[in-house]
Chimera marker file (.cmm) of the C-alpha trace (Angstrom):
<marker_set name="trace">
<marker id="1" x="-107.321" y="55.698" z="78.660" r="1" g="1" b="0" radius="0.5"/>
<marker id="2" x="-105.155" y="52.853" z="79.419" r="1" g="1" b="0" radius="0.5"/>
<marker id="3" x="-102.158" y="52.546" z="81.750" r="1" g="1" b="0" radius="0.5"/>
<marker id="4" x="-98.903" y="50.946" z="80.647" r="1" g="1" b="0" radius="0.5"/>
<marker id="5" x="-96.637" y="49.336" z="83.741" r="1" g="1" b="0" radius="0.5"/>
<marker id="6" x="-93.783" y="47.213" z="83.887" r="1" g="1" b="0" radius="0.5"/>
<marker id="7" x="-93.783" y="44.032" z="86.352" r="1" g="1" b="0" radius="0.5"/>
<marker id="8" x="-91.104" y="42.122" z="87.501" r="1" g="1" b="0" radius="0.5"/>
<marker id="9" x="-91.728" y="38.117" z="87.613" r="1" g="1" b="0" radius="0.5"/>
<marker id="10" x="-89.069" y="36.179" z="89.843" r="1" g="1" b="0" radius="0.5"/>
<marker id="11" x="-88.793" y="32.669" z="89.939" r="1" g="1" b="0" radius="0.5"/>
<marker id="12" x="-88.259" y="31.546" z="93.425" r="1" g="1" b="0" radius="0.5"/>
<marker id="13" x="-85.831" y="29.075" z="92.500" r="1" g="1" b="0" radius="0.5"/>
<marker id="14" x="-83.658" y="31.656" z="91.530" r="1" g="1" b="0" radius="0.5"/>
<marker id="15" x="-84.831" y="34.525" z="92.822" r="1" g="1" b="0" radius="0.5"/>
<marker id="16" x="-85.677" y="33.897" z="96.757" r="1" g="1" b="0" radius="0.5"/>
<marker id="17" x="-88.235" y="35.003" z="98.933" r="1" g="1" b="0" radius="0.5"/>
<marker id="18" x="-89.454" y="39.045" z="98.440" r="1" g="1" b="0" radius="0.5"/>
<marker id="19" x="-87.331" y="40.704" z="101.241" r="1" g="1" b="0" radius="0.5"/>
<marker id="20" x="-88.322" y="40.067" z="104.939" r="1" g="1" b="0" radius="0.5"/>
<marker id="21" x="-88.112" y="44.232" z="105.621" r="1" g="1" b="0" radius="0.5"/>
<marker id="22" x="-91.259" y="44.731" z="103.968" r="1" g="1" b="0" radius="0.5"/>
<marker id="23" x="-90.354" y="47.190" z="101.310" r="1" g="1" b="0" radius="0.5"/>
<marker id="24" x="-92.801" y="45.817" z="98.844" r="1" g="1" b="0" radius="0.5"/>
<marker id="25" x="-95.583" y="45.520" z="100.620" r="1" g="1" b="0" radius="0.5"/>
<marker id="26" x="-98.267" y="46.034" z="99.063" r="1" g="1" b="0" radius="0.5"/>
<marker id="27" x="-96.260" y="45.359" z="95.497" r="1" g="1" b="0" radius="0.5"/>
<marker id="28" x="-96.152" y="41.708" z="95.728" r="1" g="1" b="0" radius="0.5"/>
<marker id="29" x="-98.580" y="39.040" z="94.381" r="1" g="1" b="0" radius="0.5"/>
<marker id="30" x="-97.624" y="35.396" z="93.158" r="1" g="1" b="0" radius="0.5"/>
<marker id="31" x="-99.265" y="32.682" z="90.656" r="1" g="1" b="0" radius="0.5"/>
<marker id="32" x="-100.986" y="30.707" z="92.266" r="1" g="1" b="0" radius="0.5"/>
<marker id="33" x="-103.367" y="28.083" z="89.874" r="1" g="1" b="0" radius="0.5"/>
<marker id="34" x="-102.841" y="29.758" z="86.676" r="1" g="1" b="0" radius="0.5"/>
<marker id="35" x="-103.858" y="33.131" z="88.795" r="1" g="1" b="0" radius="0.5"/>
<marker id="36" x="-102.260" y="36.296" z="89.718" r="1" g="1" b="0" radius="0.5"/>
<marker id="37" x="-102.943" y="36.885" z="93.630" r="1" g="1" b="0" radius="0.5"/>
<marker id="38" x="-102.116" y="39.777" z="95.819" r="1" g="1" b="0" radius="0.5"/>
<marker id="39" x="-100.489" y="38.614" z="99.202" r="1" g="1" b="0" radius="0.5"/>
<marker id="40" x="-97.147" y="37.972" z="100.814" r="1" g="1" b="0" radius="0.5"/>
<marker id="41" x="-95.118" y="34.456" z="101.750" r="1" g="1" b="0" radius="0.5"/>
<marker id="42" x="-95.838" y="33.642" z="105.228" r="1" g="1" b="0" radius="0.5"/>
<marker id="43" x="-93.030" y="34.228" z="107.807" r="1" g="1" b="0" radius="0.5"/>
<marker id="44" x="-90.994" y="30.560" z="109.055" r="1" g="1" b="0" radius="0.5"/>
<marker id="45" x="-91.917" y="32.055" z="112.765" r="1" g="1" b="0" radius="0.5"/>
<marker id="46" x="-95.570" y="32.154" z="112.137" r="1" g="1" b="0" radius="0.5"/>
<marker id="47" x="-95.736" y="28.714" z="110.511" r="1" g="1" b="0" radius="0.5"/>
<marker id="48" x="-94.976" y="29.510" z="107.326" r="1" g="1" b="0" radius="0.5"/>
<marker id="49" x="-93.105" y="26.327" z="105.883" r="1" g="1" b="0" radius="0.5"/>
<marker id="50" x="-94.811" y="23.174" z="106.300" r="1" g="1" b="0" radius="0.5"/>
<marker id="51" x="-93.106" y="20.185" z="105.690" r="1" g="1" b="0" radius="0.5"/>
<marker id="52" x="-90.540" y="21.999" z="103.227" r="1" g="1" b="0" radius="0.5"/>
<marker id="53" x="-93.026" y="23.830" z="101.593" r="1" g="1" b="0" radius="0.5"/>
<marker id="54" x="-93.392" y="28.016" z="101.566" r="1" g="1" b="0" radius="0.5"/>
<marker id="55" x="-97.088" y="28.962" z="102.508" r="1" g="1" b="0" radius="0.5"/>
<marker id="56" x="-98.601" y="32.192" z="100.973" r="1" g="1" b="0" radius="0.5"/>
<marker id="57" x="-101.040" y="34.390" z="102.619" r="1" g="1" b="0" radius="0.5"/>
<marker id="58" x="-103.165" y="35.552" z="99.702" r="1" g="1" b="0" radius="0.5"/>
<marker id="59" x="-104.805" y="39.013" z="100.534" r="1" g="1" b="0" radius="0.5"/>
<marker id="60" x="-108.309" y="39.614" z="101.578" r="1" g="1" b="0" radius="0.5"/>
<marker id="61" x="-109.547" y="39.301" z="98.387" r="1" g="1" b="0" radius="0.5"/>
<marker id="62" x="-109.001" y="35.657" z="98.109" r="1" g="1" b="0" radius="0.5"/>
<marker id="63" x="-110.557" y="33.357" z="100.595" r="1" g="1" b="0" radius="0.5"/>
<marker id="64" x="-109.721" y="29.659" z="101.450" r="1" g="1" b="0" radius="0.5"/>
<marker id="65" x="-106.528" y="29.873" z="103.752" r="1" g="1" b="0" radius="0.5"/>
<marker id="66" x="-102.420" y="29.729" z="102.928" r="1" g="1" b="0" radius="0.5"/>
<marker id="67" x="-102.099" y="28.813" z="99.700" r="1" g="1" b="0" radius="0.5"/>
<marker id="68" x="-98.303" y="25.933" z="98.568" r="1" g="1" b="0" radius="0.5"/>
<marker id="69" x="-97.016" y="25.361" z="95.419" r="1" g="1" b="0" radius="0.5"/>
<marker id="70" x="-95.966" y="28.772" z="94.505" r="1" g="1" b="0" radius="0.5"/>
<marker id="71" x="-93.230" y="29.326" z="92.247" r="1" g="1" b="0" radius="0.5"/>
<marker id="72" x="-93.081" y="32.657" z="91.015" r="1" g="1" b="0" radius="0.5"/>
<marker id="73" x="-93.944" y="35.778" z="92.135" r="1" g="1" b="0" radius="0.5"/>
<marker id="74" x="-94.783" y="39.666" z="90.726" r="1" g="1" b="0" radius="0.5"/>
<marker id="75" x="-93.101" y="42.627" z="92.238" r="1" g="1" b="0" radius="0.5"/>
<marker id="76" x="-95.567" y="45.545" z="90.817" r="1" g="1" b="0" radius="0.5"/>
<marker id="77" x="-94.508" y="48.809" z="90.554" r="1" g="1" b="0" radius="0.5"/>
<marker id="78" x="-96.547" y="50.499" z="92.655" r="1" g="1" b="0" radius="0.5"/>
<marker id="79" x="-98.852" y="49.387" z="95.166" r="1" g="1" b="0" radius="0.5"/>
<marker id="80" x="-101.823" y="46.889" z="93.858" r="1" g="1" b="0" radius="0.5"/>
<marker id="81" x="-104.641" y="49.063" z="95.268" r="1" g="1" b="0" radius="0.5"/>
<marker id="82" x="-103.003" y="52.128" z="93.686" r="1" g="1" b="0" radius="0.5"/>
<marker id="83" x="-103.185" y="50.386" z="89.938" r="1" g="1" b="0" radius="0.5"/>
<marker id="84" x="-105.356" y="52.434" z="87.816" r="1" g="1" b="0" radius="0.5"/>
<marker id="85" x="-105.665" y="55.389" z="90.144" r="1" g="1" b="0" radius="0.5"/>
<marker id="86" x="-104.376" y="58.030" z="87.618" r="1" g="1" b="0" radius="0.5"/>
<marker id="87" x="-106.425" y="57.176" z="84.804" r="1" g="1" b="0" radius="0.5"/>
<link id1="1" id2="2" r="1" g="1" b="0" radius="0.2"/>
<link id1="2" id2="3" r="1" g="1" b="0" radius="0.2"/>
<link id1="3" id2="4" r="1" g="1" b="0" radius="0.2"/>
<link id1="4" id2="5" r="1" g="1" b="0" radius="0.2"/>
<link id1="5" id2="6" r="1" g="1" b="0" radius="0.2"/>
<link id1="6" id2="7" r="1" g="1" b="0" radius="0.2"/>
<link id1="7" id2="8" r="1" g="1" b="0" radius="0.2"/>
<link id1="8" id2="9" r="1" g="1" b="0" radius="0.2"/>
<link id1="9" id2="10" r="1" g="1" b="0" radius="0.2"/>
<link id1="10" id2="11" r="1" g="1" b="0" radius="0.2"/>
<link id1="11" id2="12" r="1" g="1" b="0" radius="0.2"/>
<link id1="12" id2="13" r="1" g="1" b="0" radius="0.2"/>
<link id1="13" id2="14" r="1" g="1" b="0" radius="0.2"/>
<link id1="14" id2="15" r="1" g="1" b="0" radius="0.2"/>
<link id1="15" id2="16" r="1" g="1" b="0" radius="0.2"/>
<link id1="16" id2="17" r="1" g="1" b="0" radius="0.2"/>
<link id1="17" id2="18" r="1" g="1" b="0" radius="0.2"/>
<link id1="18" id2="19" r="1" g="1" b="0" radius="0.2"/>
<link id1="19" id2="20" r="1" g="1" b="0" radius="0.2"/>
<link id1="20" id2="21" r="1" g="1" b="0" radius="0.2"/>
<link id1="21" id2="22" r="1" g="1" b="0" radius="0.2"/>
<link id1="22" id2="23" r="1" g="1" b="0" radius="0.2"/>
<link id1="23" id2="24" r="1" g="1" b="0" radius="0.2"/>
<link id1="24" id2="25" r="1" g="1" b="0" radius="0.2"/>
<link id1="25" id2="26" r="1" g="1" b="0" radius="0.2"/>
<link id1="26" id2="27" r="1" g="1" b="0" radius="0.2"/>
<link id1="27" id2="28" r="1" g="1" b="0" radius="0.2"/>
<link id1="28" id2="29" r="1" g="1" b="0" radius="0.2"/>
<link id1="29" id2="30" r="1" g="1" b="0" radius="0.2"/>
<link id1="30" id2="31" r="1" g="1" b="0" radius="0.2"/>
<link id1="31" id2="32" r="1" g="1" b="0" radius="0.2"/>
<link id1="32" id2="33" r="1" g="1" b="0" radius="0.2"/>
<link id1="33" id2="34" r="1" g="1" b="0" radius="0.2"/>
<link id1="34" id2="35" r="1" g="1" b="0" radius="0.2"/>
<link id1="35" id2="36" r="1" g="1" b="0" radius="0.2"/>
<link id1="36" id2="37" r="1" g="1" b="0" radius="0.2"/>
<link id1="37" id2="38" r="1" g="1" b="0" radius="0.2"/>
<link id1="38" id2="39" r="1" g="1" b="0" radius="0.2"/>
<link id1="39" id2="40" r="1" g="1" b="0" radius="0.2"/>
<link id1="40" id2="41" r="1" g="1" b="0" radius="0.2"/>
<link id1="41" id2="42" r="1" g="1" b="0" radius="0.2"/>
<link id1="42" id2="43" r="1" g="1" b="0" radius="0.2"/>
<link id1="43" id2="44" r="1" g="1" b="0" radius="0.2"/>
<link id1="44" id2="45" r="1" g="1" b="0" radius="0.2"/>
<link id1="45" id2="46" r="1" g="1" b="0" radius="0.2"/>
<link id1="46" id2="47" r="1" g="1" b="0" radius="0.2"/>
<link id1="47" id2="48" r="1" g="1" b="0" radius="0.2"/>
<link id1="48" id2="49" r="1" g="1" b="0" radius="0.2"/>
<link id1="49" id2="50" r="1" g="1" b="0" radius="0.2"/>
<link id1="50" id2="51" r="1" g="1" b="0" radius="0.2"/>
<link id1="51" id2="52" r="1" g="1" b="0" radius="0.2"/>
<link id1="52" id2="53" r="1" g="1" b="0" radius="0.2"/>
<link id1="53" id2="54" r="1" g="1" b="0" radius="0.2"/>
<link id1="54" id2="55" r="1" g="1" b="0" radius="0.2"/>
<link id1="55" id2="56" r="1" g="1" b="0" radius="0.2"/>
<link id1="56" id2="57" r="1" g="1" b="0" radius="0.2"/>
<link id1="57" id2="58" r="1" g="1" b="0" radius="0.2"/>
<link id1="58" id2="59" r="1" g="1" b="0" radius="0.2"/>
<link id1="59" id2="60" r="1" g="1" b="0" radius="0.2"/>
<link id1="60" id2="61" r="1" g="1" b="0" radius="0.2"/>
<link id1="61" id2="62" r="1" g="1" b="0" radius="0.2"/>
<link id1="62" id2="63" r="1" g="1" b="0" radius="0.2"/>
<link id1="63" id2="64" r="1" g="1" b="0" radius="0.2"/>
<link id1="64" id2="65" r="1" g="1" b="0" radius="0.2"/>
<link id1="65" id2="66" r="1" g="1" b="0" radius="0.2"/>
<link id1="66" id2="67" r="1" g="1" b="0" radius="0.2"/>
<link id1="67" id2="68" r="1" g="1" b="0" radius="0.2"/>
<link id1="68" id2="69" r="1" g="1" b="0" radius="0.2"/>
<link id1="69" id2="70" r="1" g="1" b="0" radius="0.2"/>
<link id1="70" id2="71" r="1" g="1" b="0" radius="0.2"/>
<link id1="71" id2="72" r="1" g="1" b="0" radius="0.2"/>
<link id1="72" id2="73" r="1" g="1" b="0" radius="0.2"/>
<link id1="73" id2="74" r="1" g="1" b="0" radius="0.2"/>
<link id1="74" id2="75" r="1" g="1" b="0" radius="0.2"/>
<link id1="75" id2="76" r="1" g="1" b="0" radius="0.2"/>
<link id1="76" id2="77" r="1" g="1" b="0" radius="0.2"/>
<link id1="77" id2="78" r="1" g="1" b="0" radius="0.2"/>
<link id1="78" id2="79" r="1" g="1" b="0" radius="0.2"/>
<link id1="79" id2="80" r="1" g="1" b="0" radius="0.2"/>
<link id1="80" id2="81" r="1" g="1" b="0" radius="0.2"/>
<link id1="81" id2="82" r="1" g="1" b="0" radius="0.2"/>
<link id1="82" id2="83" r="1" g="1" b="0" radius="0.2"/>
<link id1="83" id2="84" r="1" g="1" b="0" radius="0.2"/>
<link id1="84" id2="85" r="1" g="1" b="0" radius="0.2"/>
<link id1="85" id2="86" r="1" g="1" b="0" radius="0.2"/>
<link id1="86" id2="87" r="1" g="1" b="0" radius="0.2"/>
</marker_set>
């Protein structure tokens, strides 16, 4: 049986940053490539902005380092790892 959900796509531009108090965690991934990637924008204090541009700290599941050039990103419903556990 399938599962129906509803995301939310924000365009940074517009939209801003998810919110630094972490209540999405978890809920958040962001295009990245023509890809959907689970992960969070990396905090200013930690080195996240270099030279103007956000970095994104893609989850464990994608390897290579902070990721730029993110525009958008998905706010899920739920968190990612509990997608498709009540099916």
């Amino acid at each position: 049986m399938s599962q129906t959900i509803t995301v939310v796509v924000h365009k940074i531009a517009t939209d801003g940053l998810p919110g630094t108090d972490y209540k999405l965690t978890g809920r958040v991934a962001f295009i990245w490539n023509g890809a959907i990637v689970s992960g969070w924008p990396i905090d200013a204090e930690f080195g996240g902005v270099v030279a103007g541009e956000q970095l994104w700290e893609p989850s464990e599941d994608c390897f290579g380092g902070p990721l730029f050039g993110v525009t958008h990103w998905i706010e899920f419903p739920t968190e990612v790892w509990n997608l498709g556990k009540e099916l």
